[in-house]
N, C-alpha and C positions, 0 to 999 in steps of 0.2 A: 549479576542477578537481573539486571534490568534489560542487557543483552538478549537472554535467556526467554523473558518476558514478551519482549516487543519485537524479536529474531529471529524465531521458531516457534512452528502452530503448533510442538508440546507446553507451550508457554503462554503461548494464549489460551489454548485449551485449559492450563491449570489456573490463569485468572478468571477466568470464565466460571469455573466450578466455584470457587473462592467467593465468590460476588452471590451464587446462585445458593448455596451452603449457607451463608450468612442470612441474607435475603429470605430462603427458607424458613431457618432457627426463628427469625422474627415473625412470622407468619406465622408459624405453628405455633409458638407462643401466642400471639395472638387470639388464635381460633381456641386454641386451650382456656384460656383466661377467659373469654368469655364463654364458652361453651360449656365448662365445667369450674373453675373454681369461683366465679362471679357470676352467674349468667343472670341477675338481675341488671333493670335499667341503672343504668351507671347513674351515681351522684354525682359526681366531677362537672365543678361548674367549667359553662362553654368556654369562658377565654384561654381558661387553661388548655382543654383540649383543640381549640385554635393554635395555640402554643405550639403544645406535644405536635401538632398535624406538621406546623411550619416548618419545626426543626427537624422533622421525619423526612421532609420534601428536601430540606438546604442539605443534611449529611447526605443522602443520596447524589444530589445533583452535585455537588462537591466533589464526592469522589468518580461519580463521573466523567466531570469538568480534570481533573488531575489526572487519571490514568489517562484521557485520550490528550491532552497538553504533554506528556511525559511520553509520548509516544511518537510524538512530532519528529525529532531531530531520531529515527531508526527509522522512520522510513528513506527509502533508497534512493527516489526522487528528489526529497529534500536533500538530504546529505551530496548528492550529486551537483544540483543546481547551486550549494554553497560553495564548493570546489573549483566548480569552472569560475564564477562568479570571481574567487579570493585567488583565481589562478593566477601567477608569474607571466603564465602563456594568455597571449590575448586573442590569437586565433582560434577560434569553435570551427571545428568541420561540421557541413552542412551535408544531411542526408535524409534525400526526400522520397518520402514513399507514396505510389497510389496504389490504392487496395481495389482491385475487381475481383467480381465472381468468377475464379476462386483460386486468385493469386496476387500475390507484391510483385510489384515493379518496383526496386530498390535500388536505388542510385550508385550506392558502394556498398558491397556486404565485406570487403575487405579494412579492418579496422586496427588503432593500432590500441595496447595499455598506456592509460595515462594522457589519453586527448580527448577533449571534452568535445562529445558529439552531439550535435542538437538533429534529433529526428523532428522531421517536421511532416507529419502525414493528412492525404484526404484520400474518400472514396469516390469511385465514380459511380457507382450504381445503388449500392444498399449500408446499411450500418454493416460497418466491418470492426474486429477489435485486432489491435497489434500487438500482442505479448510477447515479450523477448525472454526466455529458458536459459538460466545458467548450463553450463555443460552435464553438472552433474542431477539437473533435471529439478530444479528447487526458478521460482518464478523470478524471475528479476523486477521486472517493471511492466505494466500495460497500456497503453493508448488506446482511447476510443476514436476511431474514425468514422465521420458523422456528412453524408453527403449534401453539397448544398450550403457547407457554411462559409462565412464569406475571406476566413482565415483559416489554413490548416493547421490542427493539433498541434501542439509542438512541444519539447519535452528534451531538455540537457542532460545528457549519462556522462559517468566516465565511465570505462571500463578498468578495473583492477589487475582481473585474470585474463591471463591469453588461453583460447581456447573457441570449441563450434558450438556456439550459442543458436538455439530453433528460435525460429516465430512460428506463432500460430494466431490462429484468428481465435478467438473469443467469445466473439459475437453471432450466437446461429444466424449463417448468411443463405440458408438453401440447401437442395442435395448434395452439392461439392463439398460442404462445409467443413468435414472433418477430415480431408486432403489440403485444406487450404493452410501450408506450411512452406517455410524458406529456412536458411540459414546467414548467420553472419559468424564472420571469421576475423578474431582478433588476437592479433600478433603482437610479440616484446616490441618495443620499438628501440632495436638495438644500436640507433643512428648516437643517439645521446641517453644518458640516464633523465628521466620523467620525475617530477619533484613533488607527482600527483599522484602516480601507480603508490597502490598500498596504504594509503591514507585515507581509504573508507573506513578499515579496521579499525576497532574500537580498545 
């Protein structure tokens, strides 16, 4: 369920309404209660209604606070910078991008499953974004690259699947902007079995 939730934008989509549903029902009761079956000045002394307002404010922010804490360990950065992190392998390949208008310079676009890659990007000209596209077209990850900073982005994946993963820029960078794409290519790595491939899955 909770795969389902924090995995797929049918899932957010249907927490979203869940939240908006509820939230509503309270509102309209609300506006009801006073507009028609009480619409005199309320007698309710204030600390109560101090009270009621508080605990109006903490259920919200509570569940708040808990769906997006419950969401932490699905997303794909997180789960990824764990793995390299707890990896057996202590090598990270290093692969450095610069983004100009309106292209990547990409150090290796040849990658293998199961090695923990640390992209490390900057721009030379404009805000660019590097979004990396599963093959079957679902978003994997994104980087902002941001010109002028004094470190470049940086960002640990593994890769799972072998297969031709797009980048695209993100970030409207001008008229080029929506050519501004690459590919990377990530292969079994059939040398040895990988003790990291397949271990995103939940």
């Amino acid at each position: 369920m909770a795969k389902f939730l924090f995995e797929s934008g049918q899932g957010a989509f249907a927490l979203t309404l869940l939240f908006f549903f509820v939230f509503s029902i309270a509102f309209a009761f609300v506006i009801y209660w006073k507009g028609f079956a009480a619409p005199k000045p309320s007698t309710t002394d204030h600390p109560k209604l101090v009270r009621t307002e508080a605990i109006w404010i903490f259920v919200a922010l509570t569940l708040f606070l808990v769906v997006n804490m419950s969401s932490i360990p699905y997303m794909p950065t997180v789960i990824s910078n764990a793995l390299a992190a707890n990896s057996s392998r202590n090598h990270i390949q290093d692969v450095n991008i610069l983004a100009v208008s309106w292209a990547f310079d990409i150090s290796n676009r040849n990658l293998q499953v199961g090695q923990p890659i640390r992209f490390s990007g900057t721009s030379f000209d404009t805000l660019h974004g590097f979004a990396v596209y599963q093959p079957d077209g679902r978003l994997l990850f994104t980087m902002m690259l941001i010109p002028g900073m004094p470190r470049p982005t940086s960002l640990i994946h593994v890769f799972e699947k072998a297969g031709t993963y797009t980048v695209r820029c993100l970030e409207y960078c001008g008229t080029g902007h929506a050519n501004m794409q690459d590919r990377l290519i990530v292969v079994n790595n059939t040398s040895k079995s990988s003790p990291m491939a397949g271990s995103i899955e939940k």
